[in-house]
C-alpha positions as MATLAB code, in Angstrom:
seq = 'XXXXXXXXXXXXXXXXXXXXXXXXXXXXXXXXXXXXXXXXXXXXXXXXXXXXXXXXXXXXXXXXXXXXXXXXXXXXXXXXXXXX';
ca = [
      95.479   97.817   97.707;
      96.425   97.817  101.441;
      93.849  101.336  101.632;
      91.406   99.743   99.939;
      91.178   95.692  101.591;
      91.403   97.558  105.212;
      88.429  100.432  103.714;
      86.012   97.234  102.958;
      87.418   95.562  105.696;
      86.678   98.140  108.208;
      82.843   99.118  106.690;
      82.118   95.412  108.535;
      84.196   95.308  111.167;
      85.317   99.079  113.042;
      84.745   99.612  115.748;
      82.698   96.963  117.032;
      84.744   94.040  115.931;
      88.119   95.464  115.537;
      88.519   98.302  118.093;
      92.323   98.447  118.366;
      92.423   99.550  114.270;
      93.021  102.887  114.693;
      95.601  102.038  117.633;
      97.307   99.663  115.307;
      97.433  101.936  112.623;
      99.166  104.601  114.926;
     101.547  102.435  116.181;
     102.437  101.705  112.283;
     102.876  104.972  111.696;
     105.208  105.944  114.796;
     107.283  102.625  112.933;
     110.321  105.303  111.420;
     109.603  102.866  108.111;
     108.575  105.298  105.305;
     106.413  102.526  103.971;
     105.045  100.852  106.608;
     103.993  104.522  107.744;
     102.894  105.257  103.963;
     100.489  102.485  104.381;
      99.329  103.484  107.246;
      98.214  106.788  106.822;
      96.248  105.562  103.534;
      94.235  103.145  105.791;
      94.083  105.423  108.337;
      92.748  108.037  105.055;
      90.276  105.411  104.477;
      88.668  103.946  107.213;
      88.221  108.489  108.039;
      86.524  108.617  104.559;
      84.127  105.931  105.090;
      82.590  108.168  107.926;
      83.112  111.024  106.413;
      79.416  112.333  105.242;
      77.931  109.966  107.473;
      74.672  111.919  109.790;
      76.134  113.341  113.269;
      75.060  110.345  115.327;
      77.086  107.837  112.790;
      80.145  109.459  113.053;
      81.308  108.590  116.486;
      83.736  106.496  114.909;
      85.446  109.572  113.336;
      85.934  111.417  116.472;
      87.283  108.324  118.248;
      89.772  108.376  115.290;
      90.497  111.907  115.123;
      91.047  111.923  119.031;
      93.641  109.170  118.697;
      95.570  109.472  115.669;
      95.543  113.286  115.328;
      98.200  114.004  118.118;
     100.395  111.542  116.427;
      99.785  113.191  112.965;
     100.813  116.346  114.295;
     104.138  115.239  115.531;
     105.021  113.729  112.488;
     104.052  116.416  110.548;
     106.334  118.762  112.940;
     109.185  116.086  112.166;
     108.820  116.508  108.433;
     108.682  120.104  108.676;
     111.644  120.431  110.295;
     114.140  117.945  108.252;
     115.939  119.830  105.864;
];
């Protein structure tokens, strides 16, 4: 549900009126808390899908994301990998 209100939510509102959302989804994710991170890589999944198959010059939003969060994504991906 969380994906989903922060999707519609973000259609309206990112980047223009809520430009710290992908920040404050990063910062969620960097939490330790398996769900607090769980929910924030599904809004993070779908404020990326919304601008997805948007033309070139829409998408400036998605590189702004990508820039940000994938760093952050690749760390805790590393982390994951290497708990055994």
């Amino acid at each position: 549900m969380l994906a989903t209100a922060v999707n519609e939510i973000s259609r309206y509102e990112y980047p223009e009126r809520w430009p710290t959302l992908i920040q404050s989804l990063c910062e969620y994710i960097q939490t330790g808390d398996p769900l607090q991170m769980r929910n924030a890589l599904l809004a993070l999944r779908a404020v990326v899908k919304h601008y997805e198959y948007k033309a070139p010059e829409g998408r400036r939003p998605l590189y702004d994301a990508m820039k940000t969060s994938f760093p952050l994504l690749r760390s805790v991906y590393a982390n994951l990998i290497s708990i055994d």
